[in-house]
C-alpha positions as CSV (number, residue, x, y, z in Angstrom):
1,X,-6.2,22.7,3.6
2,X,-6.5,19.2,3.4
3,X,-4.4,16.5,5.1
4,X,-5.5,13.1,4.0
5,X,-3.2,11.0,2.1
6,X,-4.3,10.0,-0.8
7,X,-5.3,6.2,-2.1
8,X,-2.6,3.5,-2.5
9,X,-3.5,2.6,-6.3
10,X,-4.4,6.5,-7.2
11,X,-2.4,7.0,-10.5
12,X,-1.0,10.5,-9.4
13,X,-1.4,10.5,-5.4
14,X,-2.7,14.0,-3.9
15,X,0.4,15.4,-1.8
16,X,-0.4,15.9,2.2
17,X,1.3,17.3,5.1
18,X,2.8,13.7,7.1
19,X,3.5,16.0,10.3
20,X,-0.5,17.5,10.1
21,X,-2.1,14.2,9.1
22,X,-0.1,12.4,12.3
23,X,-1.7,15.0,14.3
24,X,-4.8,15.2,13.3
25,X,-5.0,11.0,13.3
26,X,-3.9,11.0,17.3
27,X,-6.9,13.8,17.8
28,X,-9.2,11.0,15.7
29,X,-8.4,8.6,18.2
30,X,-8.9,10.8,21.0
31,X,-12.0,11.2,20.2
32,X,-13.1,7.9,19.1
33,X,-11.3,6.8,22.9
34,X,-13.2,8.9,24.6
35,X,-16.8,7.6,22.7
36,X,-16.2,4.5,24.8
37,X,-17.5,6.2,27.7
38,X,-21.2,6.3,27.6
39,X,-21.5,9.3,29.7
40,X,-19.7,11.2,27.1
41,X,-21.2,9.7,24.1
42,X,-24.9,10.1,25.1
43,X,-23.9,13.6,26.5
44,X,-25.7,13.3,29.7
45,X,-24.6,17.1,31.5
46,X,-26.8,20.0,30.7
47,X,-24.1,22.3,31.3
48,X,-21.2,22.8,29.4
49,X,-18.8,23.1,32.5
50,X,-19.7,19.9,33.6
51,X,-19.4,18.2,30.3
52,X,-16.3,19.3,29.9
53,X,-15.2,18.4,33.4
54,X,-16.3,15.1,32.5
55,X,-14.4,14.9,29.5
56,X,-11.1,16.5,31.3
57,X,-11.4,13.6,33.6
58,X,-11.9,10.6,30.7
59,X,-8.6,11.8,29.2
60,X,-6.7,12.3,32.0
61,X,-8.1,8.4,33.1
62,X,-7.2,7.5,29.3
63,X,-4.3,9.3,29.5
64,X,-3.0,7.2,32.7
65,X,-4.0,3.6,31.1
């Protein structure tokens, strides 16, 4: 189901879930937060453990900040 709100001048606006869209805009962010780190970005790790070791650590850094 989608959760994007519709456009300001749309004649008759699409209705959205406020509480889903809010959620899924902060997992957005996450995301585009944790493409700052280059590491992440490029995907450097061959394994998946360690990837997501190195992502675990990013957000708990980002997290902190």
């Amino acid at each position: 189901m989608p959760c994007i709100p519709a456009r300001r001048g749309r004649r008759k606006p699409a209705s959205h879930d406020r509480k889903l869209y809010k959620q899924r805009h902060r997992v957005e962010n996450l995301f585009a937060r944790l493409k700052d780190w280059r590491h992440i970005a490029t995907r450097y790790d061959r394994c998946c453990e360690l990837f997501l070791s190195a992502i675990c650590i990013a957000a708990t850094v980002m997290f902190w900040l």
